[in-house]
Structure formats: C-alpha cells, structure tokens
C-alpha positions, 0 to 999 in steps of 0.5 A: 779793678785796676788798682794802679791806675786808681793809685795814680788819681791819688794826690801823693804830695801835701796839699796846702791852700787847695795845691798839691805840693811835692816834698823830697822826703816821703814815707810809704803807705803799706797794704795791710794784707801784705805789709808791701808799700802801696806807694809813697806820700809826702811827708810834712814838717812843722813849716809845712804845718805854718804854711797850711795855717797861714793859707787857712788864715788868709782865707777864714774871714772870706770863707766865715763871710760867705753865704750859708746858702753857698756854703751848703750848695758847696758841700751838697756839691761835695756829697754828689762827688764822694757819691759819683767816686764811691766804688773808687773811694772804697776800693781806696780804703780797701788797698790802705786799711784792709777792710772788706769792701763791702764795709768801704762801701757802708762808711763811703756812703757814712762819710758822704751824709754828713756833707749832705746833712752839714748842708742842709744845717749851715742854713739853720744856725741860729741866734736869738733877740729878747728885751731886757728884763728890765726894760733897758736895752734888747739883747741880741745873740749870734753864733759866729766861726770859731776860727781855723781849726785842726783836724787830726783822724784815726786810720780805722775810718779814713773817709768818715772820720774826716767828713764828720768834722769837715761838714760842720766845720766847713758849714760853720765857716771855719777853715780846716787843716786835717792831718790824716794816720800815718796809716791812711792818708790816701783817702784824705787826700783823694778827697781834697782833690774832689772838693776843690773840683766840687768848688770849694774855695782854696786854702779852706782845705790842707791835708798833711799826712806825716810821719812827724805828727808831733812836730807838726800838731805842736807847731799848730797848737803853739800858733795863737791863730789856730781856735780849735783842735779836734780828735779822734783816737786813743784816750791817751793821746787826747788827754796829752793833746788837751793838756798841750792846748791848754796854754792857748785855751783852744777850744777842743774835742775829743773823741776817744777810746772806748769799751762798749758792753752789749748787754742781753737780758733774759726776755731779749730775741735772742736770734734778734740780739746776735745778728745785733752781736755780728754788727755791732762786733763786727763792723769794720772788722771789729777796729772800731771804737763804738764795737761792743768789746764785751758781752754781758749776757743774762744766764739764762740765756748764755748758752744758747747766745754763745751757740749761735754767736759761735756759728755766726762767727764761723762762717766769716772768711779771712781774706784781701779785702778787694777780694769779694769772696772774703768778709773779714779783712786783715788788721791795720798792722803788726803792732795792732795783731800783736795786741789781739793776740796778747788780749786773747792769751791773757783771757786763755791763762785766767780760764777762759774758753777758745769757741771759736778762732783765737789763732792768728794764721801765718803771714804775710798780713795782719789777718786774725779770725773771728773769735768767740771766747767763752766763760771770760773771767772777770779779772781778764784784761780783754774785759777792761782794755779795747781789744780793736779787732774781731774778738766777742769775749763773754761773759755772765749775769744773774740780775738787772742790777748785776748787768748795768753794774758790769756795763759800767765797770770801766773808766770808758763811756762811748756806746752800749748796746741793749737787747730787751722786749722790754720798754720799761727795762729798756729806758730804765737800763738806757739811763743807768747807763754811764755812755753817750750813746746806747743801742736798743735792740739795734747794733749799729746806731751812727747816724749823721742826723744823731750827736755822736760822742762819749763821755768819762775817758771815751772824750766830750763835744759830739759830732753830727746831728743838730749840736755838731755844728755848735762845737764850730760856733762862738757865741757873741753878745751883743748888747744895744740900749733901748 
C-alpha cells in the first residue's frame, strides 16, 4: 500500500462549514509504531471554534427543517461511501493509532452502521396525541433538534466514536462540531471529506483538530448557542466538562472510563469463555473502554482458564499494524506505555505471577506484549485503575455471591462480561451487576442497534439503538383547548 498518496487524500486543514481552511500554525500527527511524524494538521484556536459555531447556527434550522426521509438518504449516502473507502479508511487509522488492520477493518465496518442505522431512525421519531383527562383540551407531544452540539472523541476509535455521535445527532437535525484526539484527526477529517461528497449540507459538519482543546472547547461551551456537549474519554475530564457546561445548562453526555470485570463461573465452557477472554481483552489491542480489565474466575476452574488463556496470549505477534503478519500493534504513545508498565510492576511488587509477556521491548515504538498476570492480589492497582492495553490481570473466587461482589468493587460501571450455562445464574448475576451493559457468554457486545453507555463514574446518556436518537431530541408540549 501506498501510504503517502493515501496521506495526500487526507484534508490537513481545518474544516469549517464544509471548507477546508489551511492555518499557518500545525502540529504533527505521529505513527505510534515509530513515534516519527506522519504529516502536519492545522491547529485550531478558539476563534476557530466560533467560526465553526457560527457556520453550524447559520445552518441548524435548515438542517432541523429538512425532511427526515432526506436526512436518512443523506447518511445511507454516507454509510456506502465509509463502505466503498473501507480499506483506506483502515489503513488511515492503522498509520495514526497503530492498531492492527485487521481491527481497522471490524470499527470501519462498526463506524459505518451507525449511519445505516441513524438512517433508517431519522424516520422513526416519534411523538404523540392524547385528550385531556379532564376533557378540556388535546395534548400534543413532539421531539425537536436540540440545537448545535459539540462532539469531542478519544483517539482509541477514531472513526466509530465519531459516527456514533454524528448518526443520531445528524438524523435528529442538529448540526455538529467534532473536535477529534490530538492524536488522530486524520480519520475525521478523511470523513468530513466523504460526507460532503455524500451530500451532506455545508456547515452541518466542522472538525477541529487541535493542540488547544481547552481553548477551544471553553470558547464552545461559554457560547450560549451552542445546547449540547457530548464525550468520550477519561472519567476525569468528563466530570471537569459537566461541571464547565453547568453554567449554560447544556445538555450533555458522557461516556467514560471504565473497569469491566469478566467473570467465569464454574459450570461455564471454559474453551467458550477464553476465546471470549481473547475478545473481549483483546480487541483493539486491549485500548478500550469496554475490554475486560480483570478477570474473576471461580476456583475451580482458575487453573485450567489461565493455562489455556496463557497459550492463547502467546501466540499474538507484535508488530506495525499494516504489517498483516502481525496481530497486535503498539500503543498510542509513550505516556500510555508507561502507564501499562507501571500497572503491571505494582501488580509484580504486591505477589502477582508474570504467565506470560509483562516486558515492553525496546524501541522505537510504544509496543507491549500480551500479558496474563496470575495470583493478582486484591490490594493491587491493575484491579482498580483501567490498564488500556493487552494486560489479563487474574484473579480468584469461591462463590456466587463472592463473584458479583468482586465484579462491583469499583467506582466504574460500563460493561461486564459473563460466562455461565446457567440462564438462571445468568439473569440473576446480569441484574446484580452495577454496569450499563453486560455480556453473556459473548465477549464483544457493541452493537449499533443496542444503547450503548455506563452508569456510577463510567458516565450517563447512551449512544446507538432506539434511545440514541433521544439524547438529540427536545421535548415540546403543545397544549390546544378543545
């Protein structure tokens, strides 16, 4: 593959009311498997941000005032572009986060489905018409756009965690400004490009890679036009972001970080719940915030899941992502490589067993291996911190009741995983589960037909599925006398 010419398709300007806009200050976008630049990207300001506001107000009540039906031929439109671009969509994120691109490939096909859902739903909002229990007047319900809303996305999935907010947002009829990592902006704007060609209206779109996102999201959040912040990332920052948006009551969601537990019974298919194991720790390198981060596994059956987990973990291959002989790439950078190092190291000082991996190799690059850490003590912090990369820290259990309360001993509630042949134990255990989502002998349960969100620190409002599209939508009263 020729990875300069597909750089050279990639808008490297700011782009703001369906234009690209050059800017004499950039900053570089760096491959993860080597830390050397890729190539340099405009680098928005906070007038920037104002600039794309104003294109997005200018447009919100044409774009809220078009027909649903249009609005969802628009983003099917979208959908069979993302499509016909998958291979150099992948390879895209493959050179700016370092995945495998066998996994570029599943979130290319994950991103684009939820503007084929998102279409088929902007059709589909509802409202309703009722007399008035007292016989006086009729009641009428309707769901409008909220109004312009900003976007701000991780670099862990740049293409997916975008389109899950576009697609409702864009099907709801409001506009939308995306300020993408710092990370990855590449992909976003390689998209922004597709959907203007796709047809969608100028100015509903701005994408702002910066190297100031505070400037830049302060100056969106203290405009009174601006009605809804949406996020994914860290807990920390999300709770910083729904405190700043408090003083202009925007509505606001939040998707954050997480610790999901993978739990295994001891009636569970042990073969079953590894291949589970390897997915759902696994994918995308582990740099996920629905992986499972610790692993409760009953007793009886530890030593026989860390045996073939262990086996299963060795054979991944390090290496560059677009390289198809390898299956697990670097990490996002140094900062992120330090942090599995020290996870792992504290886990090693407090009596825990290296099974397999646990050593970085030398550089160039942010690669760790795939590592299985065994006997993990209860006190270590791998158990309580997101470890975000290819780490299966575990751990043991006597109980069912033992089991769930591991499960919850954490701040965090995003996903948990389950293996049991047991329906009974499987709805008991799924409901005494303190998570937004819960696996049941599956390990990869994102679904854009699904609502997807956390609940405690792991954030609030959902993303895909039927409720997606509500957290777009206002609802208006209208009262008519008889």
């Amino acid at each position: 593959m020729d990875t300069s010419q597909l750089l050279k398709s990639v808008p490297t300007g700011l782009w703001i009311g369906g234009e690209e806009l050059s800017r004499t200050s950039t900053f570089d976008v760096l491959d993860p498997s080597s830390d050397e630049s890729l190539i340099s990207v405009a680098d928005a300001t906070p007038e920037d941000a104002i600039a794309a506001l104003d294109a997005a107000s200018a447009v919100q009540a044409d774009w809220a005032g078009t027909a649903p039906r249009k609005r969802g031929e628009i983003l099917r439109s979208v959908f069979e572009a993302i499509t016909a671009q998958a291979d150099d969509i992948a390879a895209l994120m493959t050179l700016e986060m370092g995945k495998v691109v066998a996994e570029s490939k599943g979130e290319v096909t994950y991103g684009a489905e939820f503007f084929r859902w998102f279409a088929e739903e902007a059709v589909r909002i509802g409202g309703r018409y009722t007399p008035s229990p007292a016989g006086t007047g009729r009641i009428i319900v309707t769901k409008q756009a909220v109004g312009p809303c900003y976007a701000i996305t991780p670099w862990n999935f740049p293409l997916a965690m975008g389109t899950r907010k576009m697609g409702p947002a864009f099907a709801a009829g409001c506009t939308m400004i995306v300020k993408p990592a710092q990370e990855t902006p590449l992909t976003m704007l390689y998209l922004a490009k597709l959907m203007d060609e796709a047809g969608l209206p100028k100015g509903v779109l701005s994408v702002l890679p910066t190297s100031d996102p505070g400037g830049v999201t302060s100056a969106l959040i203290d405009d009174g036009r601006l009605r809804k912040l949406t996020f994914t990332g860290s807990t920390g920052v999300g709770k910083a972001l729904v405190k700043q948006s408090a003083d202009k009551l925007l509505r606001t969601s939040m998707e954050l970080g997480g610790n999901a537990p993978f739990i295994v019974f001891d009636d569970a298919d042990v073969d079953a719940a590894v291949d589970g194991a390897i997915l759902a720790k696994m994918r995308n390198g582990g740099e996920a915030c629905t992986a499972a981060n610790r692993f409760h596994v009953a007793n009886a059956v530890r030593d026989e899941f860390t045996e073939k987990l262990v086996k299963r973990m060795s054979e991944f291959t390090l290496g560059n992502g677009l390289d198809e002989s390898s299956t697990l790439g670097p990490l996002i950078n140094a900062k992120q490589l330090n942090k599995v190092t020290e996870l792992v190291s504290d886990a090693v000082s407090r009596g825990a067993e290296v099974a397999v991996g646990g050593v970085a190799p030398e550089g160039p690059g942010n690669f760790y291996p795939a590592t299985v850490l065994a006997d993990v003590p209860a006190d270590a912090r791998i158990l309580k911190e997101e470890v975000f990369g290819p780490v299966a820290p575990i751990t043991g259990f006597d109980t069912e009741e033992e089991g769930i309360a591991a499960a919850n001993d954490t701040e965090f509630g995003l996903a948990a995983y389950i293996y049991t042949q047991s329906l009974d134990r499987a709805l008991r255990v799924a409901e005494s589960i303190e998570s937004g989502m819960v696996g049941v002998n599956r390990g990869v349960i994102s679904d854009a037909a699904a609502p997807f969100g956390g609940i405690k620190e792991s954030g609030f409002g959902r993303e895909g599925g039927t409720e997606g599209i509500e957290e777009y939508l206002d609802t208006k009263y209208i009262a008519l006398t008889k």
